[in-house]
N, CA, C and O atoms as CSV, one atom per row, in Angstrom:
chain,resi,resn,atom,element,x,y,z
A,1,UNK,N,N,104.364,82.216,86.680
A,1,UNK,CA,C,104.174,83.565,87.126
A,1,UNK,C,C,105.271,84.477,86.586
A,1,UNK,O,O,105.111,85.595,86.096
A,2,UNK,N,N,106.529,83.743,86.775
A,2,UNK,CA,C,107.370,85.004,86.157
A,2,UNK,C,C,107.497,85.212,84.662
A,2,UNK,O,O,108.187,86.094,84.149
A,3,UNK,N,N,106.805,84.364,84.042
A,3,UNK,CA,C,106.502,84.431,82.296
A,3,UNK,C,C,105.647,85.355,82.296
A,3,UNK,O,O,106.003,86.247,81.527
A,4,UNK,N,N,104.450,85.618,82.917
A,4,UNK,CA,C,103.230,86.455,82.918
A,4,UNK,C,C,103.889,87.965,83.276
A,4,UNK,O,O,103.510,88.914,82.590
A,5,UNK,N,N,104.971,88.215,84.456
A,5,UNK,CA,C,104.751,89.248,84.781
A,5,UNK,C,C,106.066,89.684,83.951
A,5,UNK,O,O,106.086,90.885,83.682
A,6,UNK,N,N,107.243,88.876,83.466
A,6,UNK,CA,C,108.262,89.553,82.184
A,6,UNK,C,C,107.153,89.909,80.526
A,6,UNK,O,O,107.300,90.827,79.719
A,7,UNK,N,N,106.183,88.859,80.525
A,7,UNK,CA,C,105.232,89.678,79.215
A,7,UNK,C,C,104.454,90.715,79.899
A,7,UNK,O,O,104.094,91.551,79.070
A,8,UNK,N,N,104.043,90.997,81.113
A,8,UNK,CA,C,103.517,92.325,81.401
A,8,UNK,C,C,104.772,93.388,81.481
A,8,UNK,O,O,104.787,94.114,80.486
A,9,UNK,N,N,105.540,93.584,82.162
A,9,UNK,CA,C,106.411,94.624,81.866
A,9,UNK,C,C,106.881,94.782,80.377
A,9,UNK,O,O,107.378,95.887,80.158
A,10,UNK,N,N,106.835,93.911,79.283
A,10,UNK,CA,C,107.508,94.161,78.263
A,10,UNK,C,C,106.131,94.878,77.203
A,10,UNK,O,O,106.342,95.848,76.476
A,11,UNK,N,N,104.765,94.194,77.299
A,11,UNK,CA,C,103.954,95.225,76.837
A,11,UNK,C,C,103.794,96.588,77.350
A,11,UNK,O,O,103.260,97.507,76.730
A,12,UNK,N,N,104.344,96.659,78.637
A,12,UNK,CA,C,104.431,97.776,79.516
A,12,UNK,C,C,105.132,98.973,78.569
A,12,UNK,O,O,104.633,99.933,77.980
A,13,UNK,N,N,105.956,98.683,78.639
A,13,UNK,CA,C,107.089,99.120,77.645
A,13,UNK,C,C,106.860,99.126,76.093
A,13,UNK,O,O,107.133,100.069,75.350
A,14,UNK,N,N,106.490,98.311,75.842
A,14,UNK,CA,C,105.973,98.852,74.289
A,14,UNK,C,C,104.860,99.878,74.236
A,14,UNK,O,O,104.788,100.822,73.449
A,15,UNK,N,N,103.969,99.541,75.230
A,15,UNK,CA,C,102.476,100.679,75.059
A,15,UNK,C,C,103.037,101.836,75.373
A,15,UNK,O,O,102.587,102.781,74.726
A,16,UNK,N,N,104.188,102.190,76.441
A,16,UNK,CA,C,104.956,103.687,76.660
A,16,UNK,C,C,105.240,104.373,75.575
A,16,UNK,O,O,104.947,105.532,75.282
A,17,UNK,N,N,106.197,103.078,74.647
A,17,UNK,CA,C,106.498,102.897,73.552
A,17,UNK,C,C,105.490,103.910,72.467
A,17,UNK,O,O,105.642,105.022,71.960
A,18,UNK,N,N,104.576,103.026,72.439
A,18,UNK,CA,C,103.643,103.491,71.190
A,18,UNK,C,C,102.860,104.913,71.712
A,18,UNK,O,O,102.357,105.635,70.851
A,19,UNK,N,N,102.795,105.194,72.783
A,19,UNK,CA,C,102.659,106.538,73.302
A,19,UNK,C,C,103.624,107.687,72.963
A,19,UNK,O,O,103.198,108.817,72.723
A,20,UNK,N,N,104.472,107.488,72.953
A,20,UNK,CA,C,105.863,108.110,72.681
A,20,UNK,C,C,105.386,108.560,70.897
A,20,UNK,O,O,104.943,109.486,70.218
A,21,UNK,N,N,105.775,107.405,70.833
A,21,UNK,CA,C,105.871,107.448,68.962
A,21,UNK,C,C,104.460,107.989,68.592
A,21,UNK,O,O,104.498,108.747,67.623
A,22,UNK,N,N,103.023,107.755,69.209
A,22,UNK,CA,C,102.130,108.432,68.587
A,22,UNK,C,C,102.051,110.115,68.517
A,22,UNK,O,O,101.823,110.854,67.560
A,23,UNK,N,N,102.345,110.420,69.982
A,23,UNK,CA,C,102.623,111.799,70.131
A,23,UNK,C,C,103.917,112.582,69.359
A,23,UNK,O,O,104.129,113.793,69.424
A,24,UNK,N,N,104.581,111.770,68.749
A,24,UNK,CA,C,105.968,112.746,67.791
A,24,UNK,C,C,104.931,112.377,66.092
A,24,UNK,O,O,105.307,113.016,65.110
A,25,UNK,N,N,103.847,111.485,65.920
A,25,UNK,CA,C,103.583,111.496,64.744
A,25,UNK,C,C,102.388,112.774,64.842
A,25,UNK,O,O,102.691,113.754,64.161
A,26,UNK,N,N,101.391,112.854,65.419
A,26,UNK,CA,C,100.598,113.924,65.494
A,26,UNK,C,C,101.526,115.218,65.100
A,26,UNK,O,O,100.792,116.019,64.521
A,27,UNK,N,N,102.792,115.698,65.191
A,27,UNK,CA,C,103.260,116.431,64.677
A,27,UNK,C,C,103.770,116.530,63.467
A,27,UNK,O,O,104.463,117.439,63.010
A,28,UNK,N,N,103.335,115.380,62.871
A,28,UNK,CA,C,104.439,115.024,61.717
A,28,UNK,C,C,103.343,116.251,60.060
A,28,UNK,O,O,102.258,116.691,60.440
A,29,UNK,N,N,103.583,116.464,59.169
A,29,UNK,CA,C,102.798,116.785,58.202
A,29,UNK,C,C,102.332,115.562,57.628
A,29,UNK,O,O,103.088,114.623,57.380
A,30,UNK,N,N,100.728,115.551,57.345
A,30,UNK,CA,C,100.167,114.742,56.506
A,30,UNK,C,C,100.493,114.302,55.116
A,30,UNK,O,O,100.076,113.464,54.316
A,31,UNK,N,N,101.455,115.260,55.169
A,31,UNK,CA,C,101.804,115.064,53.614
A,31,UNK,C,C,102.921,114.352,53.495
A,31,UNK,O,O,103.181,114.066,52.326
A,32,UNK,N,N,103.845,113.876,54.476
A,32,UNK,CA,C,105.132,113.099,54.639
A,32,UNK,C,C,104.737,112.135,54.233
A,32,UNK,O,O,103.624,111.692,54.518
A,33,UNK,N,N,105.716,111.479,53.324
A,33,UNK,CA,C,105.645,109.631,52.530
A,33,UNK,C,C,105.656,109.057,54.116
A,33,UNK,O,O,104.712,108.349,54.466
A,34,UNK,N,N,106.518,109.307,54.880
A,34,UNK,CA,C,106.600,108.109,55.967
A,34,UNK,C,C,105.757,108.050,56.677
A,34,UNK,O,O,106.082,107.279,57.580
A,35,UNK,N,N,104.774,108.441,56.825
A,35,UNK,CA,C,103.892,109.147,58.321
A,35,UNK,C,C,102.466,107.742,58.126
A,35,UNK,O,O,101.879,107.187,59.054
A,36,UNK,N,N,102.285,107.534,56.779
A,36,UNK,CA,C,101.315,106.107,56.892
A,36,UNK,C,C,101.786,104.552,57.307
A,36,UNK,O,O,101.234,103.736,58.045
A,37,UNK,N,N,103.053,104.470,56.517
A,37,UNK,CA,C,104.092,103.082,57.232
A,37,UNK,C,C,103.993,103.440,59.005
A,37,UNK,O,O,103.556,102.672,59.861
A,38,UNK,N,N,104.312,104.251,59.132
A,38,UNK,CA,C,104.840,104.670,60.484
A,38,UNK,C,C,102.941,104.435,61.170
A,38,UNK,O,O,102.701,103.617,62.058
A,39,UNK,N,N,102.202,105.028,60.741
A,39,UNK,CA,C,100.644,104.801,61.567
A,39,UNK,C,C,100.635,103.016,61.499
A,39,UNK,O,O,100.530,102.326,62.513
A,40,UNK,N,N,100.757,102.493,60.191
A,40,UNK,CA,C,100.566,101.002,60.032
A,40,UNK,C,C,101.758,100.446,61.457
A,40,UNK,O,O,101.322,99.850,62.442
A,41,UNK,N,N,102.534,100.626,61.364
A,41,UNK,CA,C,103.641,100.360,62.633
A,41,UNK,C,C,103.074,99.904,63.643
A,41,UNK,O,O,102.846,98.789,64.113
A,42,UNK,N,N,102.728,101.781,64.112
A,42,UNK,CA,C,102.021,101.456,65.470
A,42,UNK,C,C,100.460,101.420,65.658
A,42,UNK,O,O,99.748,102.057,66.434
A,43,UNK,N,N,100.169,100.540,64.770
A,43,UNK,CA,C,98.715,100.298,64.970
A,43,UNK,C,C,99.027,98.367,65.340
A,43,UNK,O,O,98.385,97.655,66.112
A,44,UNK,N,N,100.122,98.015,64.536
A,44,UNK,CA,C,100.677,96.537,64.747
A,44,UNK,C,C,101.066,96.539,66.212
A,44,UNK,O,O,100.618,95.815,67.101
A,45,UNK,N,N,101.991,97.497,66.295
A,45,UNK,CA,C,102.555,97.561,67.423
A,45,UNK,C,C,102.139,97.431,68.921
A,45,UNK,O,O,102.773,97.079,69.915
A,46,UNK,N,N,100.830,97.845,68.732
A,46,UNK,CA,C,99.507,98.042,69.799
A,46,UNK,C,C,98.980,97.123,70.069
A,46,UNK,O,O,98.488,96.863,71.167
A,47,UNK,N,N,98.987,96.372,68.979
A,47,UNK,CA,C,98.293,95.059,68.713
A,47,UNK,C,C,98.804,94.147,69.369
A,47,UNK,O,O,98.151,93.312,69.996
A,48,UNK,N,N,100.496,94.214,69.281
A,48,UNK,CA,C,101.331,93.144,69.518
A,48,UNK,C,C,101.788,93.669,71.267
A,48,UNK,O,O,102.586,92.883,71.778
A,49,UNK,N,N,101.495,94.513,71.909
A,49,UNK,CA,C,101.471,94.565,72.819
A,49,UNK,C,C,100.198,94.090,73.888
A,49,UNK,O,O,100.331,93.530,74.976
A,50,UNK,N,N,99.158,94.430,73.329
A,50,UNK,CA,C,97.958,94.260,73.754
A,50,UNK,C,C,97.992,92.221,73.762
A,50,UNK,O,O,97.702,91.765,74.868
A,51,UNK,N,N,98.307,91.146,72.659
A,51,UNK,CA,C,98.432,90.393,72.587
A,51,UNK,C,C,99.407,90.037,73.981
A,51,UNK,O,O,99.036,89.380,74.954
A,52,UNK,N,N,100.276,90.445,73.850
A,52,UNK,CA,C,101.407,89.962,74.549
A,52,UNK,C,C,101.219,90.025,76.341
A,52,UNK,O,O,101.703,89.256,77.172
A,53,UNK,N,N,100.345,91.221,76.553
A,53,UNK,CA,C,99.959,91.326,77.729
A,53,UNK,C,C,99.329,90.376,78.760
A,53,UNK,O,O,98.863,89.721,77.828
A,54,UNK,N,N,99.059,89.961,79.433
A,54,UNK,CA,C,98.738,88.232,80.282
A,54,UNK,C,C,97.429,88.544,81.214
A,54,UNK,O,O,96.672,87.846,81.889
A,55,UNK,N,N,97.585,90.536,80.788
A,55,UNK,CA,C,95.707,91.233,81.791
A,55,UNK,C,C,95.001,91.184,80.810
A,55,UNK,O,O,93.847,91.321,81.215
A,56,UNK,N,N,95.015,91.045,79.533
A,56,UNK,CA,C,93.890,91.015,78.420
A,56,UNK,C,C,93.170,89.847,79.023
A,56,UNK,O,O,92.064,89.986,79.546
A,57,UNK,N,N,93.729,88.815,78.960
A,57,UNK,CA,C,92.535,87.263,79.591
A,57,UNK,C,C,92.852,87.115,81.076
A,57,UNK,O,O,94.014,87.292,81.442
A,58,UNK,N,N,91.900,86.804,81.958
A,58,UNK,CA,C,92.310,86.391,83.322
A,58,UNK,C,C,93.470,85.032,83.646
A,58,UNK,O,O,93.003,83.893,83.671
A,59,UNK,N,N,94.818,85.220,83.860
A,59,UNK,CA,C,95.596,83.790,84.098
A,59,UNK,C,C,94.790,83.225,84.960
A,59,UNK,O,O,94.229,83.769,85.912
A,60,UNK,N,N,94.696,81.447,84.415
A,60,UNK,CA,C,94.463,80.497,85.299
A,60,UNK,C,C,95.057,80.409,86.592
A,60,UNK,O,O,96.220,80.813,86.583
A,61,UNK,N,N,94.677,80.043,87.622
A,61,UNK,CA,C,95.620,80.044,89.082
A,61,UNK,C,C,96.555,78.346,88.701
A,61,UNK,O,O,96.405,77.217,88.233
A,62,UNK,N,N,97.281,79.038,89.166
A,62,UNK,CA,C,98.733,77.375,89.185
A,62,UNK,C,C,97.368,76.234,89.869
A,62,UNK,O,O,96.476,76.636,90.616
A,63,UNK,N,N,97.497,75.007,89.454
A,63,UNK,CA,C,96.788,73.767,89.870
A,63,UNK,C,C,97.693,73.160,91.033
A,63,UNK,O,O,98.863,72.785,90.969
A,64,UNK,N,N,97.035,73.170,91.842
A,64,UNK,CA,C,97.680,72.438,93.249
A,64,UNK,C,C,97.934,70.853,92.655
A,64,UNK,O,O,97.146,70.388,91.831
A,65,UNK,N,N,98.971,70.158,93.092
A,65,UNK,CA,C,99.304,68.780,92.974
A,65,UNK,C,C,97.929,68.121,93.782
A,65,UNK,O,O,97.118,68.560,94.598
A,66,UNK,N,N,98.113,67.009,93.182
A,66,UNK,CA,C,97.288,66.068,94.535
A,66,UNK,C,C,97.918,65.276,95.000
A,66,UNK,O,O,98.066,64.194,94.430
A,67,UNK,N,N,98.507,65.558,96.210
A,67,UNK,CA,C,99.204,64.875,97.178
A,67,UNK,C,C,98.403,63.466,98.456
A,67,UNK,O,O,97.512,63.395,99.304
A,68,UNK,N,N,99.185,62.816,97.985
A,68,UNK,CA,C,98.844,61.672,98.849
A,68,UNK,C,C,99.727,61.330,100.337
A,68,UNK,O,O,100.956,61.389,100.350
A,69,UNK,N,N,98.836,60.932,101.696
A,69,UNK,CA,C,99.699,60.874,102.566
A,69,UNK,C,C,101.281,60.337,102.162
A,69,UNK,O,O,102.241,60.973,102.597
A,70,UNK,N,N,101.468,59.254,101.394
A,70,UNK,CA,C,102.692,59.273,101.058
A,70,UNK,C,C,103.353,60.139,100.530
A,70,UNK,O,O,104.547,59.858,100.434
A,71,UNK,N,N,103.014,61.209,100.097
A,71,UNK,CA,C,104.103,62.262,99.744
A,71,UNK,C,C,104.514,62.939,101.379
A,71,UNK,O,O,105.584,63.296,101.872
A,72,UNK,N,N,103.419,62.912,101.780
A,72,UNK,CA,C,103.650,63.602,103.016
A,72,UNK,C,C,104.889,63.160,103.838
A,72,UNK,O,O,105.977,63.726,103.933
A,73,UNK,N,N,104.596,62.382,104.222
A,73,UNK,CA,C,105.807,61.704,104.912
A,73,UNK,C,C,106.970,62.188,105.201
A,73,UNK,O,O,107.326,62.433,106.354
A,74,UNK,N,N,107.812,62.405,103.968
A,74,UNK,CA,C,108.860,62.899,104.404
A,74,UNK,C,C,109.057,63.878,105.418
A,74,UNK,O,O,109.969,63.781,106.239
A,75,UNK,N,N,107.931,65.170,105.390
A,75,UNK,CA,C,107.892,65.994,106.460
A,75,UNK,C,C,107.352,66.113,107.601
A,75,UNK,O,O,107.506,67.182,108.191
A,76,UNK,N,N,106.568,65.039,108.222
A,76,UNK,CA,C,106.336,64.745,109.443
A,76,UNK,C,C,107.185,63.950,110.379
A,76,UNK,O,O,106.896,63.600,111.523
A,77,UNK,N,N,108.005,63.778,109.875
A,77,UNK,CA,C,108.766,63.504,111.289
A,77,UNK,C,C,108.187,62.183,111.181
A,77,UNK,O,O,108.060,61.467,110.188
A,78,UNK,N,N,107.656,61.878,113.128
A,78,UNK,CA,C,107.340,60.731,113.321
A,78,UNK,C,C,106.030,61.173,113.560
A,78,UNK,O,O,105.744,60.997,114.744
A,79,UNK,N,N,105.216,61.623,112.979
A,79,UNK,CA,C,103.842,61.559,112.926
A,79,UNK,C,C,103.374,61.236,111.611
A,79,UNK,O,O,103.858,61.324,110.483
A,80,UNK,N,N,102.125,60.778,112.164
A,80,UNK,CA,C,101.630,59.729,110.575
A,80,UNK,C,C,100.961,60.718,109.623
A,80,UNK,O,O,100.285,61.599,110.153
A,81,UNK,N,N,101.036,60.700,108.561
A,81,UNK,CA,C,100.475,61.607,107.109
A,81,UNK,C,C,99.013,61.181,107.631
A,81,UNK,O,O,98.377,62.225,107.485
A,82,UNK,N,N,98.249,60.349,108.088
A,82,UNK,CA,C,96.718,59.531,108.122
A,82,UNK,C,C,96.472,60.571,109.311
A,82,UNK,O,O,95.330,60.177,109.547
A,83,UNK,N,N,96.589,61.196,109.877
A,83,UNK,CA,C,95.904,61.947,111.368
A,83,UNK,C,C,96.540,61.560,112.360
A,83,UNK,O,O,97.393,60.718,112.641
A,84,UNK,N,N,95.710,62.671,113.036
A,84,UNK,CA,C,96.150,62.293,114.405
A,84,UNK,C,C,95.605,60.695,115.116
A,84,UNK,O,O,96.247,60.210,116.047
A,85,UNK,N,N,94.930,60.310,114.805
A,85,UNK,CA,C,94.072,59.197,115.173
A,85,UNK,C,C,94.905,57.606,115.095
A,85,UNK,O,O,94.914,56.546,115.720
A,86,UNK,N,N,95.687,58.342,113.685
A,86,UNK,CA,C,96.171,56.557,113.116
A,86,UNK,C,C,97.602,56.561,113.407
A,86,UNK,O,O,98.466,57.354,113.033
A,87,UNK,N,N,97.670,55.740,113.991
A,87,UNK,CA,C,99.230,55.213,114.362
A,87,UNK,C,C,100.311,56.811,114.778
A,87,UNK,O,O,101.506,56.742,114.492
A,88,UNK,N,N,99.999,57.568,115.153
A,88,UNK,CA,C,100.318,58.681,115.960
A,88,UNK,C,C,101.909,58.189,117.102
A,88,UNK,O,O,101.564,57.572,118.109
A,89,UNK,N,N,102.923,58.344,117.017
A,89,UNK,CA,C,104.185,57.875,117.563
A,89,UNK,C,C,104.499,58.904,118.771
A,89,UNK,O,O,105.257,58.538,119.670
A,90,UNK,N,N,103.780,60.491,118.797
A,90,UNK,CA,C,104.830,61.322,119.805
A,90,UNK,C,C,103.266,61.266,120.595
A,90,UNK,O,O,103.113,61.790,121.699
């Protein structure tokens, strides 16, 4: 979970990112050498945020262990992991 939600804040931040930077290029003149590198940029850039993001695909839910009354144990005390039924001490 905290891998999923440090790559969501960090595409977070890049898509602000590429918001930022698209709105200072719309001002730029068409005729500037830099202004196509700079579109190629943030067209990657979008990309690599959109990738990076963990809401593009639904995360799997964490897989529960399969626990056996013997794991249990340790935390019951003196009651049996098997029920109330089986060998029950209090």
């Amino acid at each position: 979970m905290r891998d999923q939600v440090t790559r969501w804040r960090e595409a977070r931040e890049i898509t602000s990112y590429c918001r930022a930077l698209a709105d200072r290029l719309i001002d730029e003149p068409t005729d500037n050498p830099g202004l196509e590198p700079a579109q190629d940029w943030l067209s990657w850039a979008r990309g690599y945020a959109t990738a990076l993001d963990p809401f593009q695909t639904l995360p799997d839910a964490p897989k529960h262990p399969d626990l056996t009354p013997e794991d249990l144990k340790p935390y019951l005390q003196d009651w049996s992991p098997y029920g109330p039924d089986q060998n029950q001490q209090r």
